[in-house]
N, C-alpha and C positions, 0 to 999 in steps of 0.2 A: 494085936488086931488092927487091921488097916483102919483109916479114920470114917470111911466108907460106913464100914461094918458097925463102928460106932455109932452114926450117923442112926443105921436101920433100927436098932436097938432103942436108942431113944425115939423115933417116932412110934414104935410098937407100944411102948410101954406109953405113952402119950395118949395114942388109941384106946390102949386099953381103958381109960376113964371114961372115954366119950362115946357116942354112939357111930355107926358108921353104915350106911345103907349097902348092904352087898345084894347081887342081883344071883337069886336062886335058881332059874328056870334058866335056860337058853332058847329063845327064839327060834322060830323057822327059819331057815335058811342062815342062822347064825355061826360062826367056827365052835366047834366042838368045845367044850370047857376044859383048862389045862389044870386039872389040878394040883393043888400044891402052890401054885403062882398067886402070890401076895406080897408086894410091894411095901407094904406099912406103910401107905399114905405120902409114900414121898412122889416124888417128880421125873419123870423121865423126859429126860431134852433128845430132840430129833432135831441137830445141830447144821444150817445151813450158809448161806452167804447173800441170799434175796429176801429171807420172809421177813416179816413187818410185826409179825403175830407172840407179842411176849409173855399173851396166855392164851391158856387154853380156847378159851369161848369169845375175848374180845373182837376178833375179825366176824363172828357169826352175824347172820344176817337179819332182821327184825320179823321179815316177812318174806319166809325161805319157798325157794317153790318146793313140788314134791323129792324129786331126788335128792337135793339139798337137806330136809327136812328129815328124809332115811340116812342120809350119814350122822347128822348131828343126832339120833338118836341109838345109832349102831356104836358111837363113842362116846356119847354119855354109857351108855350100857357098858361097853369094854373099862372105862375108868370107874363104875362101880363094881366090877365084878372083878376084877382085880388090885382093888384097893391102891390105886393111883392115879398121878395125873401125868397129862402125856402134854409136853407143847413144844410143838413145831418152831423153831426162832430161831432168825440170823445169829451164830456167835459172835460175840461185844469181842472177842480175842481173838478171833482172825477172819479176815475175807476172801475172796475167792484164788488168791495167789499166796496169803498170809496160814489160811490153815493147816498146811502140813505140818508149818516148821511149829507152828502153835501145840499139831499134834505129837509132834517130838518132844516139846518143852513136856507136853502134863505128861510123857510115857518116860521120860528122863525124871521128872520129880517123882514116877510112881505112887501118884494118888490123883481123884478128881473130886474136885470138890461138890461134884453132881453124875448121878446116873444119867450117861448119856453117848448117842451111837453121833458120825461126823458124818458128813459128807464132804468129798472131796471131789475134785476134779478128775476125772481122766490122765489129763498131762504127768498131775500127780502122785499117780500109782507105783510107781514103779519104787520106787526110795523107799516108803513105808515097805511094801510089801518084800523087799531086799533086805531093809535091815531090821525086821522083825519088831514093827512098829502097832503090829496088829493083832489082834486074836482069830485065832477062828472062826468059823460059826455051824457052831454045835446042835443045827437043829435042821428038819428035813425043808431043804431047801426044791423040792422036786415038784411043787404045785407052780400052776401057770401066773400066780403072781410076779413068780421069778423070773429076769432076765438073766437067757444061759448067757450069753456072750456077756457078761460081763461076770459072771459066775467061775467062768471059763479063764477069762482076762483074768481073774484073780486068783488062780489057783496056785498054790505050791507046794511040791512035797507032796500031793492027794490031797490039801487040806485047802477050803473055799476061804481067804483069807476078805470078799468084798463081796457084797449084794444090792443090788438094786429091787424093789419091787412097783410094778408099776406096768404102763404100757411101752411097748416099741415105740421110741419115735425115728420113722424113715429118716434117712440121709438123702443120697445124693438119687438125685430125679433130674429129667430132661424136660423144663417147659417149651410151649411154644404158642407165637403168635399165630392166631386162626387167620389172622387176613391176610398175613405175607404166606402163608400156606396155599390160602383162594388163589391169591395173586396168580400164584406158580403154576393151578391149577391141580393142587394136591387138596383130595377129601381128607381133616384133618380127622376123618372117622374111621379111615383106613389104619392111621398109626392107632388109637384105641383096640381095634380087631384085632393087628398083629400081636399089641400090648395081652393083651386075656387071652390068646391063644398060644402066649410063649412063643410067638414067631417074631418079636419086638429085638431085633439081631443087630450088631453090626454093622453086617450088612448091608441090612435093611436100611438103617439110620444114616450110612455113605451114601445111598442111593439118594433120600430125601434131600441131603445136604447140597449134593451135585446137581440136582434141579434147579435147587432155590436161588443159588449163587448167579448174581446178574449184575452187570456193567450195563446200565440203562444208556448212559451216553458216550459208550467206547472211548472213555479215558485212561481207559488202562486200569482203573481202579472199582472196586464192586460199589455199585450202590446199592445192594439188599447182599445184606453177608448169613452163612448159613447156621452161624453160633457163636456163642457169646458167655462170659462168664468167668466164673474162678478158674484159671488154670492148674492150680493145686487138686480142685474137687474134679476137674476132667481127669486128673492122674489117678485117683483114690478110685474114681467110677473105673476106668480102664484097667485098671490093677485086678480091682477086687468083686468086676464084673464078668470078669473072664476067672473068678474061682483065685486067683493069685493071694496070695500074701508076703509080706515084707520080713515077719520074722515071726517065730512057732517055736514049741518047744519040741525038743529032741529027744528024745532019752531022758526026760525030765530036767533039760537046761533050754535056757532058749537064746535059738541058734539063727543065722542069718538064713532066709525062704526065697529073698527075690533073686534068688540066680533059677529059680527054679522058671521050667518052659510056659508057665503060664503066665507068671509074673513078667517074661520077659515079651511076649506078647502081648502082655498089656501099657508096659511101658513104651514098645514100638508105636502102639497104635495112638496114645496119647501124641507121640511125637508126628505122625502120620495126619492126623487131625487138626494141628496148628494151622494148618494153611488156610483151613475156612474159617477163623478165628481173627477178627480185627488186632491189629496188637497195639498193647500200648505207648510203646515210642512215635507210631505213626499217627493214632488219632487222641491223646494225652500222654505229652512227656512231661508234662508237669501236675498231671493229675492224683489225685489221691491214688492207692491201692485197689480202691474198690468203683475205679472208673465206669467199669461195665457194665455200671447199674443203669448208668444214666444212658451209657451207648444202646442199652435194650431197652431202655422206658421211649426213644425216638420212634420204636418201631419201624427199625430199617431189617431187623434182624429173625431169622426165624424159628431160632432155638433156642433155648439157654441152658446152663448145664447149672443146677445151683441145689442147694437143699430144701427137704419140705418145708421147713419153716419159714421158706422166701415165699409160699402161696398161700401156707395155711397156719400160718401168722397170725399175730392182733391186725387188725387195723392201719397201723402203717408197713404192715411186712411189704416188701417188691411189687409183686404181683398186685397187690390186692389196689397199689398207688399206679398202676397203670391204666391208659385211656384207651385200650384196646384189651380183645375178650382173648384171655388162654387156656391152654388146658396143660395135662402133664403125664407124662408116661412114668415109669421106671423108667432106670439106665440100661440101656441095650444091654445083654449078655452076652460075653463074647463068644469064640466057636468051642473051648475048654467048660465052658459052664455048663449046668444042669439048671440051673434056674436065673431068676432077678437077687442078683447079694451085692451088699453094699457095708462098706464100714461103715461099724456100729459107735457110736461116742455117746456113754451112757454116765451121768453122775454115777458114784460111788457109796456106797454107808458103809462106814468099818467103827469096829468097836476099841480103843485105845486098849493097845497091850498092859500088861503089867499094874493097873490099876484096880481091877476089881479081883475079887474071888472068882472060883466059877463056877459058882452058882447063880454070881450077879451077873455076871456076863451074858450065861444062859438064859437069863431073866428079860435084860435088856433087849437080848435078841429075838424074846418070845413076844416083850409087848412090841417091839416094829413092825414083826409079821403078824401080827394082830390090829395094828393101827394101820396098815397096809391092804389088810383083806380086804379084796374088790365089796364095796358097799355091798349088805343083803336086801333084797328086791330089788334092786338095778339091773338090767338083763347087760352084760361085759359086751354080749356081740352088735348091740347097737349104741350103747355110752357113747365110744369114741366117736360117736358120726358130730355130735350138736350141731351149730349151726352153720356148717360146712357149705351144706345145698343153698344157704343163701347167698355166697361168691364164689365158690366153683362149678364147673356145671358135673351131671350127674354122673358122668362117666371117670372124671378125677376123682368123685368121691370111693367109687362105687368098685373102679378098676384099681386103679393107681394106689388111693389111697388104702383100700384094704387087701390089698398085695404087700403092699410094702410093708406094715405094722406088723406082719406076723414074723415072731421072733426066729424062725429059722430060715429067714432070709439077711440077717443081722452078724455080719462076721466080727468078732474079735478081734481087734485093731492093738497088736502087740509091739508096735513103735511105741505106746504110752510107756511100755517097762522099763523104756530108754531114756523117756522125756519128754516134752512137746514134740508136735510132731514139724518145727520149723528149725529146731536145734538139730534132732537127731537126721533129719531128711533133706531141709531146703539145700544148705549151699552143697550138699552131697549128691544130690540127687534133683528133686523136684524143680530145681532152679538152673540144672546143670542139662539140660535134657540137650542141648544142640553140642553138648562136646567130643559127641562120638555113641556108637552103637550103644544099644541097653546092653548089653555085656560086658563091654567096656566100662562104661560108664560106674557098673555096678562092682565091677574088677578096683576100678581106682579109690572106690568106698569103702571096699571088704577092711581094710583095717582099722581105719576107725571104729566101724559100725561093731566089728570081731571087740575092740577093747574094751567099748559101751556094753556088750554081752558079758565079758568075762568078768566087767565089774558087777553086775546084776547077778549073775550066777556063785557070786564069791570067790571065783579067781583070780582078781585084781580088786586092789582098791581104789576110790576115790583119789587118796594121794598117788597113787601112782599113775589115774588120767591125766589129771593137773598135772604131774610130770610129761606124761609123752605128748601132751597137747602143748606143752609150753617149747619142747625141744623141737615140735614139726612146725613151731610160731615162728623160732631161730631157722631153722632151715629153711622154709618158706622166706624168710627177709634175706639170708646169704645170697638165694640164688637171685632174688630178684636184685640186687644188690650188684650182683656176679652178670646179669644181663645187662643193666644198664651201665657198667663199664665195659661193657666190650661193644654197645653200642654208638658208647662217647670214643671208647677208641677206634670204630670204624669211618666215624664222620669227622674227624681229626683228619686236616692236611697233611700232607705227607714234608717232611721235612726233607 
């Protein structure tokens, strides 16, 4: 018997002497009661890489307000009525790039020394779920607690090997400055109209851009430019706003997507787009990466392409450290789309393979979606608002933001199967965008990106990438090798 098993055993018979408060009744509005589910007073760890909270109750608050005060009593009730304790806390064994391999070591020793589900990264996914790192999860996953798109991302074989529960949080959004808008003599209430009426286009968004763009003192150069930002998150918006994706599954492997006509239309218009874009060799060549915070906090600028959590952040998020008033749309859709969709990048919770029974397994999985269930008497459709309305104005809140948070605008971003997405994409793509057409471009990728599939799918191994990356290392160094001699032999005198 695993040591787990032992573990149950003697706390049961533990219990058995003492008394233990179990909760008879189920509440209104509480989840149905799972019979059979009894822990024996042990511990279930919700295993992360931020929380602070090493038990259960010590983060609670002295003097909770109301909502507050409905959860800590909907979890006090769930930990007596299931005879355990549940606590949320950083794993001491690994951090936010430490715990895969962390979760490989306790699925390699096949045992844990504690009931308990991980969280992982996105980036992450892909290796566990390839080399059978994971368990299943054995329970109906079909209530709105669930994130499909990461349900989706996690699937293999028919079997959901990763869950998230929780809210959407939007990706990629277009801010903008309302005075460089005045300026131009753009209603910045027009872009809100077209945004809620699904007329928020393309198009639409070239048009604004083409206005705004002005050379106040005909030096050749703009002094109010029409956008600004991540040029990674303008590719991801361009991509997967026009409906595109990079890689999907086929026939149940997954196979390369962006040669497809939308994807490749999305990668054009990223390319198409640069021109009203400041770059950074011209206004920081020695600037950090993330120059363009500062170029948009000048407000010379009258868009920015960034994520929600650059407006609707703490405190110091982007937006919120600006001295001029914005608002924020969704990312244009392109002319392929049917709606506002944007890559999704959702944490992960997966249960470690090989270490529990499975009935523990089923167990663990039962009290998450149980520690997970949307608080009872909080109403879900106005939770997410808090206190939003006091830095954005009513129409980010109202339009933008409750567009974006509904989960089937959230696509499956299946570069994670690969890797991050600056390994598997940047010098192949994302970085490479001026080498030649999106066809091209994607033509001079297909085999790498083809040998990264075929190790995920089990047709190749690891050792065998590390080989063919090591032998395109050597050829890549020949030819350049083979170029600069014949360059030395060309500026050589002639004897």
């Amino acid at each position: 018997m695993k040591k787990i098993m032992a573990l149950v055993l003697a706390a049961l018979m533990l219990l058995g002497c003492c008394s233990f408060a179990v909760a008879e009744d189920v509440p209104e509005g509480y989840p149905a009661k799972i019979e059979g589910l009894d822990l024996g007073g042990q511990t279930v760890y919700i295993y992360d890489w931020w929380s602070n909270d090493d038990e259960a109750h010590s983060s609670r608050k002295a003097d909770p307000d109301e909502e507050e005060q409905l959860l800590y009593e909907y979890r006090d009730w769930l930990e007596a009525t299931y005879n355990c304790k549940i606590v949320n806390c950083a794993w001491d064994k690994g951090g936010w790039a430490e715990s895969p391999q962390e979760l490989a070591n306790m699925v390699n020793d096949g045992h844990a020394d504690q009931l308990c589900c991980i969280v992982i990264d996105p980036n992450f996914a892909g290796g566990p779920l390839a080399n059978g790192l994971l368990e299943p999860w054995d329970i109906d996953l079909s209530g709105s607690q669930w994130l499909t798109s990461v349900s989706d991302l996690m699937t293999k074989d028919g079997k959901v090997y990763g869950v998230f529960a929780g809210d959407q949080e939007p990706r990629e959004e277009i801010f903008f400055n309302k005075k460089v808008l005045e300026d131009a003599g753009i209603d910045y209430n027009e872009i809100y109209d077209l945004a809620e009426k699904g007329e928020w286009t393309w198009a639409a968004f070239e048009g604004y851009m083409e206005k705004v763009l002005q050379d106040t003192d005909n030096d050749g150069i703009y002094d109010i430019w029409a956008l600004t930002g991540n040029g990674d998150r303008l590719f991801r918006g361009c991509v997967y706003g026009n409906g595109g994706t990079l890689f999907d599954m086929v026939d149940g492997k997954l196979a390369i997507t962006a040669d497809s006509d939308k994807t490749l239309k999305g990668i054009k218009q990223r390319q198409d787009w640069d021109r009203f874009m400041p770059q950074k060799a011209d206004f920081a060549p020695d600037g950090e990466w993330n120059w363009f915070e500062g170029f948009w906090k000048q407000g010379t600028t009258a868009f920015f392409v960034g994520q929600n959590y650059e407006g609707f952040g703490d405190e110091s998020c982007l937006m919120r450290s600006c001295d001029f008033e914005w608002g924020c749309v969704p990312f244009p859709k392109g002319p392929d789309a049917d709606d506002y969709y944007y890559a999704a990048v959702n944490n992960i919770v997966v249960v470690p393979a090989k270490c529990y029974d499975a009935d523990t397994v089923k167990a663990i999985e039962q009290i998450y979606a149980l520690y997970t269930y949307p608080t009872p008497g909080i109403d879900p459709e106005t939770s997410w608002i808090g206190d939003k309305y006091t830095f954005a104005d009513e129409k980010a809140v109202d339009i933008t933001f409750a567009t974006l948070r509904d989960p089937k605008r959230a696509v499956g971003n299946k570069t994670y199967l690969l890797g991050d997405e600056n390994t598997v994409l940047g010098s192949t793509l994302m970085w490479n965008l001026g080498s030649g057409t999106p066809a091209e471009i994607v033509e001079a990728a297909r085999e790498v990106w083809q040998f990264r599939c075929d190790v995920f799918n089990g047709d190749k191994t690891n050792a065998d990438f590390e080989e063919y990356q090591e032998q395109k290392q050597k050829e890549a160094e020949e030819a350049a090798a083979a170029a600069a001699a014949a360059e030395e032999a060309e500026e050589a005198p002639a004897e």
